[in-house]
N, C-alpha and C positions, 0 to 999 in steps of 0.2 A: 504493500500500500504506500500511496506517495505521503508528503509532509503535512498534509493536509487533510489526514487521519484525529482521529481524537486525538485531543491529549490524557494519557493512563499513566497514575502514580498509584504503585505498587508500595503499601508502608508497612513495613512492619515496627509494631512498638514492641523494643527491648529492653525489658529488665533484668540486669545481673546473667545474661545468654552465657557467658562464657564457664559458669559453675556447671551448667548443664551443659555444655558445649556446643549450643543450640545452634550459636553462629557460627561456630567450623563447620559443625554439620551440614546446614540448611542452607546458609545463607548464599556460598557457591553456586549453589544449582540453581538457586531463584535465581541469580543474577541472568547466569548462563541461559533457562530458559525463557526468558522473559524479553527476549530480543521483538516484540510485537511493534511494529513503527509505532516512533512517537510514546516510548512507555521508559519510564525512569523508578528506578529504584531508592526509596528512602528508609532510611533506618531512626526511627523517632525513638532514641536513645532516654529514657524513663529516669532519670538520675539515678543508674546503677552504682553500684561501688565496689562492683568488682574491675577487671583489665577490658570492659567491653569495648571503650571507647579507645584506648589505646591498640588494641585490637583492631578494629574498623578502620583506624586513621590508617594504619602497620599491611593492610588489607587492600586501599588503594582506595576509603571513600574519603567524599572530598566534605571539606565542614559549608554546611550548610546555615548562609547569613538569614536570608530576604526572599523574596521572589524573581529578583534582580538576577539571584548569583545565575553564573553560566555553569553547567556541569563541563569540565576538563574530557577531551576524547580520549584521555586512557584512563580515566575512572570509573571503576565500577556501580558508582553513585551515589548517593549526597548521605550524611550524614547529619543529623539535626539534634542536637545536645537540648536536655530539658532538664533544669535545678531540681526537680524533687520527683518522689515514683508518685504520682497523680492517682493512680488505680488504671483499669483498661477502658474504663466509660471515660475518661474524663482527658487523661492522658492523648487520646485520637483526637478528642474537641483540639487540645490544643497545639498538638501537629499538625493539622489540617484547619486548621483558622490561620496553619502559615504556606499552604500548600496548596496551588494556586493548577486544578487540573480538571477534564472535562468528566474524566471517572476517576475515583477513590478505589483501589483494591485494599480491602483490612486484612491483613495475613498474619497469622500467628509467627512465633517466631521457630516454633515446633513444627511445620511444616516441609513435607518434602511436595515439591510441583512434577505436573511431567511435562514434555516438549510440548511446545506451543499450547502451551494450558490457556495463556490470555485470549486470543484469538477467537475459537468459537465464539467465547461468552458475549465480547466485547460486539462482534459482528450481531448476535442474535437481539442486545439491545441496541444495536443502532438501525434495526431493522423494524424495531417496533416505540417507538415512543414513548407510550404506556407503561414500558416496563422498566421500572424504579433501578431494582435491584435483583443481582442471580447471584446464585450459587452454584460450585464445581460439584461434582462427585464428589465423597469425604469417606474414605477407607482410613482403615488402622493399620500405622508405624511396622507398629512389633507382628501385627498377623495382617499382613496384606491383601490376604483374600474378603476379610470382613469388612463390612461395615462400621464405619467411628461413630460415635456416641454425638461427638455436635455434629450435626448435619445431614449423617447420611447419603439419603439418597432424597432431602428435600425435606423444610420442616412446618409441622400440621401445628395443632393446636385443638384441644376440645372444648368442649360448651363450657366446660370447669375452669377451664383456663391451663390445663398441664401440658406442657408442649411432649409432641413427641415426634419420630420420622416415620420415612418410608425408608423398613430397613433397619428402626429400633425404635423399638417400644421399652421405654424405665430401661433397666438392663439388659435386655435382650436384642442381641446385635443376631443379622443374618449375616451369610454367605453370599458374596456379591455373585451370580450368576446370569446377572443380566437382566434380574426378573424389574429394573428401575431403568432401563437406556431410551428413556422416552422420554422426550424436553416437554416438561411437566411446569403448568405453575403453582405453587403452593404456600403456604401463608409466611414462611419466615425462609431467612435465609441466615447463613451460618457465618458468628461471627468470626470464625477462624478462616473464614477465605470470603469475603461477602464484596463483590464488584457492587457500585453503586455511585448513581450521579451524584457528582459533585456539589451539582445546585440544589437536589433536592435534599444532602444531608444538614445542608444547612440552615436552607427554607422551613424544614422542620425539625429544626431543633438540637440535630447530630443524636449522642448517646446520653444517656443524663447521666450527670458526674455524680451524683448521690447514691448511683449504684454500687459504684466500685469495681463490680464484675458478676458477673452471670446476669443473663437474660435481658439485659441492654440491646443488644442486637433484636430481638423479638420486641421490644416495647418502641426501637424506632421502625422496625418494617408493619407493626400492627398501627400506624402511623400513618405510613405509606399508605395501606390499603385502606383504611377509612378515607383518604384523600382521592378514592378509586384508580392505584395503581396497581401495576401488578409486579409480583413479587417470583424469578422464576428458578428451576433447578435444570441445569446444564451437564447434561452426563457425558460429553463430547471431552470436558474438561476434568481430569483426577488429580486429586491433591490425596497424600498420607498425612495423615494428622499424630504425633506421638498423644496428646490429650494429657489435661494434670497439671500443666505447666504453671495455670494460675494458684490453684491451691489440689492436693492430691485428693480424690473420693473419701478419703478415709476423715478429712479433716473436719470437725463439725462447724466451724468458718464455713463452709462452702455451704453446707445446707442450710445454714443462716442465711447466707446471701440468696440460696435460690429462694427459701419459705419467704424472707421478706419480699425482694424483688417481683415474685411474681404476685403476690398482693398491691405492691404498687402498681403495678401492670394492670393487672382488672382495673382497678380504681381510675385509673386515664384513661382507659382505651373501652372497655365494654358497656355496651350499648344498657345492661342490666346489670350496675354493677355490683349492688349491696346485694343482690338475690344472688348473687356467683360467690361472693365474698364471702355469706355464712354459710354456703354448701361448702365452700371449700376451710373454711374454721373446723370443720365436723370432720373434713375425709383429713387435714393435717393432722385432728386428733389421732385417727386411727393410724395413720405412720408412725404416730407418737408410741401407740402401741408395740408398732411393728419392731421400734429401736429398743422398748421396753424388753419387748419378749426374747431380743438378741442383744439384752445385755448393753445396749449402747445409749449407757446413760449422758453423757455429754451432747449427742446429739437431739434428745429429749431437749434440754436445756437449749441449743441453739433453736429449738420451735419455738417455746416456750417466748426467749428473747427476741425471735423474727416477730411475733406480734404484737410483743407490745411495742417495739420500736416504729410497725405498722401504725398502729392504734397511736402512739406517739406524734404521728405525721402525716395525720388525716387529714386535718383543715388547710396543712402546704399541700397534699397531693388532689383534694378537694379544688383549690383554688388552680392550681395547676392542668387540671380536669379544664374548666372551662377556658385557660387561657389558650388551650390547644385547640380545643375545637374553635374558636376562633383562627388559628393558624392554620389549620387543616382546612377552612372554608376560603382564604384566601388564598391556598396554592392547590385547590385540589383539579385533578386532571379536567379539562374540559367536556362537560357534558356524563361527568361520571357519578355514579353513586358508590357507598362503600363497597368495597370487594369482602366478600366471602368464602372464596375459594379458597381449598385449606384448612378453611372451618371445620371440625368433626361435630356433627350435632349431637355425638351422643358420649358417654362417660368410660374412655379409654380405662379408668381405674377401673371399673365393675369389667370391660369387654377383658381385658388382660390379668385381672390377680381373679376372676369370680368366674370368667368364661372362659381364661384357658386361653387367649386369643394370642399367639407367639409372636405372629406376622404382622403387617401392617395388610396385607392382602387376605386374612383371616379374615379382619374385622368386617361385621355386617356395612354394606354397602350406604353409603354416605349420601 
C-alpha cells in the first residue's frame, strides 16, 4: 500500500518487561512483523524500575519527545518514558493523549504476533466504517493449540453482565480447530490486542483510569456499541497471548478488580441497570460460596471489598452514567441505534456451572 495508507501505532505499555523478559521475548517479532505501511511501533514505558528502559534505548528505540519527533530509519521505534506505573486503564489514556494516529493497536507486552497480523484487521475496518474496533485470534503462549482466556475467538457478554468468548466460557478454554474462522462481530474486543480508531477512543472517553485493570477494555467497546458501532473479531489475524502479566489468577487483587469493575460497568452502560446489579449481588454471593467451599478465604474478602468500594462510588458512577450518555448521543454512528450483537440474552452462569454447557456452541441459541 502506498503512503497514503492509515496511519497504525502499534503501543505496547511496559511495566518492569525485563523481570519477565517480556521485551526480549516479544518485542523483536512485533517489530519485525508489523512492517504494514505507515504503522510505527511504541513502547509507553509505565515508570518501570527495573533495566527496561535502558534496554529499549540499548535495543535501537529512539526517545520519544512530541508528535513532532521524526522516527530515525534504523530504529526500531519510538520509545515514550512515563514518571509513574499509572495502572493499564489509565496508563494508555496517557500515551495516547500523546500519540497522534489514524488507529490505536493496545498490545500486551506478553504477546507473540504472527506475519502480517496488522493487515487483514486494518483492511476489514477501512472497508467498513461502522466498525469501531476488532480483534485478532487470541491463543495461549504455553499451549498453542488453545484458546487464551482474554479474547479468544471474540468476546460476548450476558444479560448479567459476565463476559465470556467464543472458545471460553469462566475457565474453560477449547481446542482451536477452526470451529471460530469466520469474521464475526461480537460485543467486546480484547484488550491484549484490540485495533481501534483513534478518534473514537477518545470521543468517548479512552479506558477509565479508576479501573486500574481488568474489564476496561469491555466498559469502552460497551461504549462503542450503544453509540451503534460495531465491535469485530478477525480470525485472519493470530496473536499468543502468555496471560497473568497484570496480576496472576491466583491473586485475590484480581478478583477485586474484576467483582468491582464489572459492577461499574453495568452501572454506565446497561440499559436496566439496578435490576442486573442485585441479580448479580446474589450470583457474586454464590462465588462467595464457591471460594468458601475451596478454602479461598482471601478471595471471599476481595468480594466482600469489591462492593462496598462499588456501593462507595455510586453517586461518581451515577453521575458518570449520564455524563456519557450525553457523549454517546453526540458521536454516535449516523442513523444508528444501540448495537446488541454479542448480547447473550440469557445466564451463561446457570447455561455453564447448572447445564453442563462447555462450549460457546453448546449454548442454547441466542
Amino acid at each position: 500500500m502506498s503512503q497514503s495508507s492509515p496511519s497504525v501505532a502499534v503501543v505496547i505499555l511496559n511495566y518492569n518487561g525485563m523481570k519477565e523478559r517480556y521485551l526480549e521475548r516479544f518485542v523483536p517479532t512485533v517489530c519485525q512483523c508489523s512492517n504494514f505501511p505507515n504503522t510505527t511501533v511504541y513502547i509507553a514505558d509505565n515508570g518501570s524500575t527495573d533495566q527496561s528502559v535502558d534496554y529499549l534505548l540499548s535495543e535501537g528505540f529512539s526517545l520519544y519527545l512530541n508528535s513532532e519527533t521524526k522516527l530515525p530509519t534504523n530504529s526500531k521505534g519510538f520509545l515514550l518514558k512515563m514518571h509513574e506505573n499509572s495502572g493499564f486503564a489509565d496508563g494508555y489514556n496517557i500515551a495516547l493523549r500523546q500519540i497522534h494516529a489514524d488507529y490505536y493497536v493496545l498490545l500486551n507486552s506478553d504477546v507473540e504476533v504472527s506475519a502480517d497480523w496488522i493487515r487483514p484487521i486494518i483492511e476489514l475496518m477501512e472497508n467498513d466504517p461502522q466498525v469501531a474496533a476488532c480483534q485478532p485470534k487470541v491463543r495461549m503462549f504455553a499451549q498453542k493449540e488453545l484458546f487464551e482466556h482474554a479474547g479468544a475467538g471474540g468476546g460476548w457478554i450476558d444479560k448479567w453482565g459476565y463476559p465470556f468468548c467464543r472458545g471460553r466460557i469462566f475457565g474453560e478454554l477449547e481446542e482451536d480447530q477452526g470451529q471460530y474462522d469466520d469474521v464475526a462481530e461480537v460485543f467486546w474486543a480484547t484488550g491484549a490486542a484490540m485495533f481501534i480508531r483513534a478518534n473514537l477512543y477518545h470521543q468517548l472517553g479512552g479506558l477509565d483510569a479508576n479501573y486500574f485493570a481488568h474489564m476496561e477494555e469491555i466498559d469502552l467497546c460497551w461504549r462503542l456499541k450503544r453509540a451503534g458501532y460495531k465491535i469485530m473479531y478477525c480470525p485472519e489475524s493470530v496473536i499468543w497471548h502468555v496471560g497473568g502479566g497484570t496480576l496472576p489468577p491466583e491473586n485475590p487483587r484480581k478478583d477485586y478488580l474484576n467483582f468491582r469493575n464489572s459492577l461499574f460497568t453495568i452501572l454506565k452502560n446497561d440499559e436496566r441497570p439496578f435490576r442486573v446489579i442485585l441479580a448479580r449481588l446474589l450470583l457474586d454471593g454464590v462465588a462467595g460460596l464457591r471460594f468458601l467451599f475451596g478454602g479461598k478465604f482471601k478471595h471471599i474478602g476481595a468480594i466482600i471489598k469489591a462492593h462496598w468500594s462499588f456501593f462507595g462510588q455510586l453517586g461518581t458512577y451515577g453521575r458518570q452514567r449520564r455524563e456519557l450518555k450525553k457523549l454517546i448521543e453526540n458521536y454516535r454512528y449516523p442513523d444508528s441505534e444501540p448495537n446488541l450483537k454479542g448480547r447473550y440474552p440469557k445466564s451463561i452462569v446457570w447455561w455453564h456451572f447448572i447445564k453442563k454447557s462447555k462450549t460457546f456452541k453448546e449454548l442454547p441459541k441466542h
